[in-house]
C-alpha distance (Angstrom), angle and dihedral (degrees) to the residues before:
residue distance angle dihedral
X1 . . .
X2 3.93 . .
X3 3.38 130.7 .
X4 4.10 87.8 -129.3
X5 3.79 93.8 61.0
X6 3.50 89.6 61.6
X7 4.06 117.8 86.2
X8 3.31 113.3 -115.5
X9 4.03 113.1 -53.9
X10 3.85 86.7 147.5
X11 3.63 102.1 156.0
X12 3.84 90.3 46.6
X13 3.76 91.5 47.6
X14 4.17 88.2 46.1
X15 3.93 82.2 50.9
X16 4.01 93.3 57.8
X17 3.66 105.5 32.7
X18 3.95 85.7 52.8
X19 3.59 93.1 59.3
X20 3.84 91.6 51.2
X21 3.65 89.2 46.0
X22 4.12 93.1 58.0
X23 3.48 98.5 23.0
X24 3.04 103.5 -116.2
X25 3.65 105.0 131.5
X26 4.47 116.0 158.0
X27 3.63 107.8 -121.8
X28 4.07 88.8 -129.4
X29 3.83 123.6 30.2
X30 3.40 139.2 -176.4
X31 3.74 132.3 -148.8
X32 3.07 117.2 -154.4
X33 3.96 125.9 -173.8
X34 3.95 132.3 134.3
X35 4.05 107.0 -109.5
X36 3.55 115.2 -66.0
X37 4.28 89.1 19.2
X38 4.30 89.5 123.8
X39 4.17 84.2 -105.7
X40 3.71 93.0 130.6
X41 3.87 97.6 41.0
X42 3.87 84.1 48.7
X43 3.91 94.7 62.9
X44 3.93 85.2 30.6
X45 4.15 82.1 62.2
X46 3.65 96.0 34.6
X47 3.79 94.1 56.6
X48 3.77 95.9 55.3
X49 3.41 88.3 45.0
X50 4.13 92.4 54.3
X51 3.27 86.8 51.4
X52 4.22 107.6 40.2
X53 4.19 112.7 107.6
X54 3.49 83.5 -151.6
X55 3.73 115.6 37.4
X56 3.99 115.4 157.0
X57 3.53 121.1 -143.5
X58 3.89 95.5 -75.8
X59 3.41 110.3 23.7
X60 4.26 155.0 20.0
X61 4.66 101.6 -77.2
X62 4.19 79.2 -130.0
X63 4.25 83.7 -144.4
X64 3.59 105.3 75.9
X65 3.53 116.7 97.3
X66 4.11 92.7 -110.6
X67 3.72 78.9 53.9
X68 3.69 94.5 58.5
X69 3.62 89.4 43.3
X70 4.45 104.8 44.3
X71 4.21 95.1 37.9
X72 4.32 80.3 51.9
X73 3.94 88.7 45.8
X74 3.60 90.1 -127.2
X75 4.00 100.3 109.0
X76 3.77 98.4 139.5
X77 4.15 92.4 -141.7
X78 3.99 88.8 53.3
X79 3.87 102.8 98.6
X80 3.90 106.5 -170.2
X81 3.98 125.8 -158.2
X82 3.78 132.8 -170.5
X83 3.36 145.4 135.9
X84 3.29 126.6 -76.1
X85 3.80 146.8 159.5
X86 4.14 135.6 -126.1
X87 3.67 109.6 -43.7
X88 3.54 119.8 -142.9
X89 4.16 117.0 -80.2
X90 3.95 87.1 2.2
X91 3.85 132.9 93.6
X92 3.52 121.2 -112.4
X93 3.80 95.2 -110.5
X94 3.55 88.8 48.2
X95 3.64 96.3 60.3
X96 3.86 134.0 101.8
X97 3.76 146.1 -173.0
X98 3.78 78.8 -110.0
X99 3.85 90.5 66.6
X100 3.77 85.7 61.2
X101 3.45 101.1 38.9
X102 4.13 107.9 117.2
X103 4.25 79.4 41.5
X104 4.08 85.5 55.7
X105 4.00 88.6 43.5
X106 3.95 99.0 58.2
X107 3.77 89.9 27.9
X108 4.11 96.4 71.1
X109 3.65 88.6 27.6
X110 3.64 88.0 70.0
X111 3.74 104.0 33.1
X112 4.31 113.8 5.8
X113 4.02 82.1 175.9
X114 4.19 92.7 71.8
X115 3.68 136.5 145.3
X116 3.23 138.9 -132.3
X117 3.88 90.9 -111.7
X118 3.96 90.0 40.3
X119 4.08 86.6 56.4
X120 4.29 97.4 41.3
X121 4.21 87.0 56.1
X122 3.88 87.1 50.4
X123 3.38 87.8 52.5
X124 3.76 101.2 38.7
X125 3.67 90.9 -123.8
X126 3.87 86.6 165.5
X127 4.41 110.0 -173.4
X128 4.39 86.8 -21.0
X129 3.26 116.0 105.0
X130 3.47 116.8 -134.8
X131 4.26 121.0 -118.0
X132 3.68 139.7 150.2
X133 3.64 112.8 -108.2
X134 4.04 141.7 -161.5
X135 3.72 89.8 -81.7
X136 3.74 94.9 54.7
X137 3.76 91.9 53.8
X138 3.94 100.9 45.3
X139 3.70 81.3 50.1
X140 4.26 95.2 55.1
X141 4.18 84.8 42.6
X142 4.13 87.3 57.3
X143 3.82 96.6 40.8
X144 3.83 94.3 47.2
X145 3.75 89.8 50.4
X146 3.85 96.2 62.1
X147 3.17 133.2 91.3
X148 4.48 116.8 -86.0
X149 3.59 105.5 -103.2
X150 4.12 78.0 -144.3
X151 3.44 143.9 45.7
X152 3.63 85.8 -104.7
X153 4.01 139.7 82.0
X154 3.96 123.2 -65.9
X155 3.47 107.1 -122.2
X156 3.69 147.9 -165.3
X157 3.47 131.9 -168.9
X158 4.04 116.0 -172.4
X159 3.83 125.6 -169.8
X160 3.35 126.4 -150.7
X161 3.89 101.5 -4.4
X162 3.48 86.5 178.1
X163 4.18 83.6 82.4
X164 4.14 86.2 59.4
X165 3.73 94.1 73.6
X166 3.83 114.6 170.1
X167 3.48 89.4 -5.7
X168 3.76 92.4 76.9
X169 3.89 83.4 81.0
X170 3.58 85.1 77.5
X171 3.28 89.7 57.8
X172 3.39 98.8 53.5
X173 4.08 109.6 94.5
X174 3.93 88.6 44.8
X175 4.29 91.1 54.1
X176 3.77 89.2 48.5
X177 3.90 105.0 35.4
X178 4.32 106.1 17.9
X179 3.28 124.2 -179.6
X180 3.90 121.0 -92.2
X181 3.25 122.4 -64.7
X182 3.94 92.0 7.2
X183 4.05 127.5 135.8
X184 3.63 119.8 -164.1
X185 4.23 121.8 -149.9
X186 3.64 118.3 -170.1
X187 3.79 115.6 -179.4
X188 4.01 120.6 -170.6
X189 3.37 142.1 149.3
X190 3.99 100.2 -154.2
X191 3.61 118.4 65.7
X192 3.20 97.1 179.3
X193 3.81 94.2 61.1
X194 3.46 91.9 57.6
X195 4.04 117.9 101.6
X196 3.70 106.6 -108.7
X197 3.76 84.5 -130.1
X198 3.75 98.5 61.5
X199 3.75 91.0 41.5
X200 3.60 96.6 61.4
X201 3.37 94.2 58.2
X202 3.74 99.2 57.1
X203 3.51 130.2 74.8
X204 3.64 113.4 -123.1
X205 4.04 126.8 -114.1
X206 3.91 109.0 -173.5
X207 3.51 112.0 -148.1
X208 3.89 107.0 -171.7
X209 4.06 122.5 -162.2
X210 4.34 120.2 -83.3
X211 3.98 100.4 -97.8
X212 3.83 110.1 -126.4
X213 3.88 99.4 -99.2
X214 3.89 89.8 56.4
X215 3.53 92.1 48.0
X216 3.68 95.3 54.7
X217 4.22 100.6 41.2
X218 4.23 74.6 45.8
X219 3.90 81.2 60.8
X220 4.09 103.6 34.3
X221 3.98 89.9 44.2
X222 4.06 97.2 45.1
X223 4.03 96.1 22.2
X224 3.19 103.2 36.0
X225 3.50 96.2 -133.6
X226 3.71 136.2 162.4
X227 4.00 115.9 -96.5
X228 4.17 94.3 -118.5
X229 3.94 94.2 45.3
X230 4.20 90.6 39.5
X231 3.94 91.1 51.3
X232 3.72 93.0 39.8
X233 4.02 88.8 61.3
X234 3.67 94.9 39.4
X235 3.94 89.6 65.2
X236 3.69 86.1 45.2
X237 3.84 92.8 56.5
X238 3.53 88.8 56.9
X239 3.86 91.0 -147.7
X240 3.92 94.6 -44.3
X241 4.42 112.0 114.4
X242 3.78 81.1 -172.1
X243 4.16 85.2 70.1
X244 3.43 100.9 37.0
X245 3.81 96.7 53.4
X246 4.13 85.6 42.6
X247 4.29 88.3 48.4
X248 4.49 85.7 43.0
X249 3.87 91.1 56.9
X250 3.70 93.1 43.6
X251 3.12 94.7 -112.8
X252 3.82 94.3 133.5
X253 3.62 101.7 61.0
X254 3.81 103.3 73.4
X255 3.86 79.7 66.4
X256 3.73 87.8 57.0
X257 3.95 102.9 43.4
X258 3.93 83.0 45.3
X259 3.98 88.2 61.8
X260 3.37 91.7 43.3
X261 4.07 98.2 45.1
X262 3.90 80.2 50.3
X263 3.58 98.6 54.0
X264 3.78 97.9 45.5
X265 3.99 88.5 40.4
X266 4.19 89.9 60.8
X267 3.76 93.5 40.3
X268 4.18 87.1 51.8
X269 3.92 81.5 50.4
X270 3.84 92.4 -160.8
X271 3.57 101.4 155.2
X272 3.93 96.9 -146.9
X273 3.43 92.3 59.2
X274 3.73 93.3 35.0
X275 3.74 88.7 61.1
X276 3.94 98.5 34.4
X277 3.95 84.7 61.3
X278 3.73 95.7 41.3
X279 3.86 90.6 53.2
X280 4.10 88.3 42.3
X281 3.63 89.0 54.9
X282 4.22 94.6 48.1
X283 3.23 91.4 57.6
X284 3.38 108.2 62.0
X285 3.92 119.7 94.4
X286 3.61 112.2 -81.1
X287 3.85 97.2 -111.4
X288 3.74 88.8 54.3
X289 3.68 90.5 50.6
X290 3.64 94.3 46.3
X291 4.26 92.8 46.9
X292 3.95 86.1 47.6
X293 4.18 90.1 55.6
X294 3.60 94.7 47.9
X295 3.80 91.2 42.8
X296 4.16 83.6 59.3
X297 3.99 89.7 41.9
X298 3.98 86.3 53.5
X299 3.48 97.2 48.2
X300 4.01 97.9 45.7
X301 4.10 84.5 55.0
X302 3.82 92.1 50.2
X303 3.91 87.0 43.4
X304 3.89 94.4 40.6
X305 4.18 88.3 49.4
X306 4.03 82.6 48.6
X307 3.63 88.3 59.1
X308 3.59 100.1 44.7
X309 3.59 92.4 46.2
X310 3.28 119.6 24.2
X311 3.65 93.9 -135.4
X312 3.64 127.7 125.1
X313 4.19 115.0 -80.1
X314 3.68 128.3 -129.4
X315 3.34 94.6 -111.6
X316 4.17 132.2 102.4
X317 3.76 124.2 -84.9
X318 4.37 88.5 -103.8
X319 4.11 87.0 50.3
X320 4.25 91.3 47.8
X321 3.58 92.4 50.2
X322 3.69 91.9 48.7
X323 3.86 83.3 45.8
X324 3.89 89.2 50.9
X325 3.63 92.2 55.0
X326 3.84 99.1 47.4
X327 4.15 95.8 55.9
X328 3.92 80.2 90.2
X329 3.59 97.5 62.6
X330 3.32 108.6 12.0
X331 4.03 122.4 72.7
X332 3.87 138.4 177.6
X333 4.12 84.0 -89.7
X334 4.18 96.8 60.9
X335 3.76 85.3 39.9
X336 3.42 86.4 66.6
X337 3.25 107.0 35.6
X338 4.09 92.0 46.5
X339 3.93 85.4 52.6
X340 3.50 86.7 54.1
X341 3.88 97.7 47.8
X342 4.25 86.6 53.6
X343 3.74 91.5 45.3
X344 3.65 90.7 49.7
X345 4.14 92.0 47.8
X346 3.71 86.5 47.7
X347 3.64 89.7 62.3
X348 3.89 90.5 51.1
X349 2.97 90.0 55.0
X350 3.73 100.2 62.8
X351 4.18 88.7 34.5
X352 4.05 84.1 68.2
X353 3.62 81.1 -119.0
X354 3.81 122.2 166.7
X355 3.93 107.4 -83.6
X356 3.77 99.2 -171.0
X357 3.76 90.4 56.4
X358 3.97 91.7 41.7
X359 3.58 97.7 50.0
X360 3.96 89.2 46.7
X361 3.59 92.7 52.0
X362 3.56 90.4 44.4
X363 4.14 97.2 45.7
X364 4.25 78.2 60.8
X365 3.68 94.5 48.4
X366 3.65 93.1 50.8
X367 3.79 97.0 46.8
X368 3.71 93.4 51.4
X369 3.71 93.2 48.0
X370 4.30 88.3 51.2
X371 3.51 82.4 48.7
X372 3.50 97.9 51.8
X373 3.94 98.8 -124.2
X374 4.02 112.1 141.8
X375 3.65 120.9 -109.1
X376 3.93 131.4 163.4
X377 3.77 101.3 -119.0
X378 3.66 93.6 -158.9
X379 3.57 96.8 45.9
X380 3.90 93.6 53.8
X381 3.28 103.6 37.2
X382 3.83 99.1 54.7
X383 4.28 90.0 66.7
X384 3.71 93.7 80.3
């Protein structure tokens, strides 16, 4: 990837070229950048630019034949770590980021903003959650101690290492003392699930979220899309290009006609399709369910603030119609009780609890409270 194909990020590209330019690049680095911040297409950038024979002043030449090889993905002293899941025909603690590797390839060819969640359906993680286990890191300790197939730096570039856990202890020795000629990237987007440890030995790269006017000219320049609509997106992004591009290609409003379908599906209160939806929903992967539950959380605050203030919500023109229509049945009171109901099956879901039963009882709850009929919230919701 090139520096110039990523939207502004000027002082962060400034930062990285500068250290190339008096060489004075840290041994171990980490990125660090809320989802959809640019942190990964940073390193992605940086690497390629390590590795170019004949960078320029600002940026990888794109000819050379480490050129040909990094913007492809297929620079043999790039070592790449992630999480993953089970791959097919293997155990899980016999699987690598190498099993995934032509997946990884295309994957931030396409899109070098993903998520976690955008990364677990391209890998058909299903209900597992993806990490990066013992395997994984006794494989980066004997890769980094060969020799460079080049004359450049070895190299590894880690996503997420919040998905190592303990196991960054492992990973200790080789972040503090690497091997020769040996550059470690780290990019995350929680700190705080970092080990201390591994942290300290890292200097820090702060990658702060797109403002809202460099999200949308990111949108009318590469999207080509009208000023009102671009800037509209950009403040639902909330700093993250990951969820604007997601929201541009539509990809946000199954999300929303889900909610809705839900909502009008527990105020119909016909229990075959109460429990047909409530067994739909527990099936999905657990990142999917979790993204759809803070999608409903978002839009009840946007629709709440509506209320309060009469003012328009962040939300898109389908979602403030919808909002329009519910001001006759739903109040400030079954705002917060419904916000409460999705907070409390957001917490099942990370208890392992059982989802079919918790979206049943929770399809009830919500129809009673449309329907005005008085329950005690934290009585009924504590069964599951």
């Amino acid at each position: 990837m090139f520096f110039r194909d990523i939207p502004y990020k000027n002082k962060e590209k400034e930062l990285l070229l500068k250290q190339v330019k008096d060489s004075r690049i840290p041994h171990a680095q980490l990125f660090l950048g809320k989802e959809g911040s640019g942190a990964l297409s940073l390193a992605l950038a940086f690497v390629s630019y390590l590795v170019c024979t004949n960078r320029s002043n600002d940026d990888s030449c794109g000819n050379c034949q480490s050129c040909k090889q990094s913007h492809k993905y297929i620079y043999p002293d790039i070592h790449w770590a992630y999480p993953v899941v089970k791959a097919d025909g293997k155990n899980r603690d016999e699987t690598t980021s190498d099993d995934f590797l032509p997946k990884w390839r295309e994957t931030i060819k396409s899109n070098p903003y993903l998520n976690v969640f955008d990364w677990s359906q391209t890998i058909d993680a299903g209900n597992t959650k993806p990490n990066i286990n013992v395997k994984e890191c006794n494989s980066i300790m004997q890769k980094l101690a060969l020799q460079s197939f080049a004359d450049g730096p070895k190299i590894l570039l880690m996503w997420l290492p919040e998905y190592l856990g303990k196991e960054g202890n492992r990973l200790l020795k080789l972040i503090e003392e690497p091997t020769p000629d040996t550059i470690i990237i780290l990019v995350a987007e929680n700190q705080g699930k970092i080990l201390n440890t591994v942290l300290s030995r890292c200097q820090l790269v702060k990658v702060l979220p797109y403002q809202e006017s460099e999200i949308a000219n990111y949108l009318k320049e590469e999207s080509g899309l009208q000023e009102g609509r671009a800037e509209q997106i950009a403040k639902l992004a909330e700093g993250n290009i990951n969820k604007a591009i997601h929201i541009t290609n539509g990809e946000e409003k199954n999300l929303a006609e889900v909610l809705f379908s839900w909502l009008r599906t527990a105020y119909k209160s016909d229990a075959i399709e109460m429990q047909k939806m409530s067994f739909e929903m527990a099936d999905w992967s657990k990142d999917l369910q979790l993204q759809f539950l803070n999608y409903g959380l978002h839009f009840l605050r946007e629709y709440l603030f509506s209320l309060l203030t009469g003012r328009i919500p962040n939300l898109t023109v389908i979602e403030i119609e919808t909002a329009n229509n519910m001001k006759t049945i739903i109040d400030q009171d079954k705002v917060e009780k419904l916000s409460l109901l999705l907070e409390n099956a957001i917490g099942n879901i990370n208890r392992n609890a059982n989802m079919k039963i918790s979206y049943m009882a929770n399809t009830i709850l919500i129809g009673d409270i449309l329907k005005n009929i008085n329950v005690n919230l934290q009585k009924e919701i504590n069964f599951v």
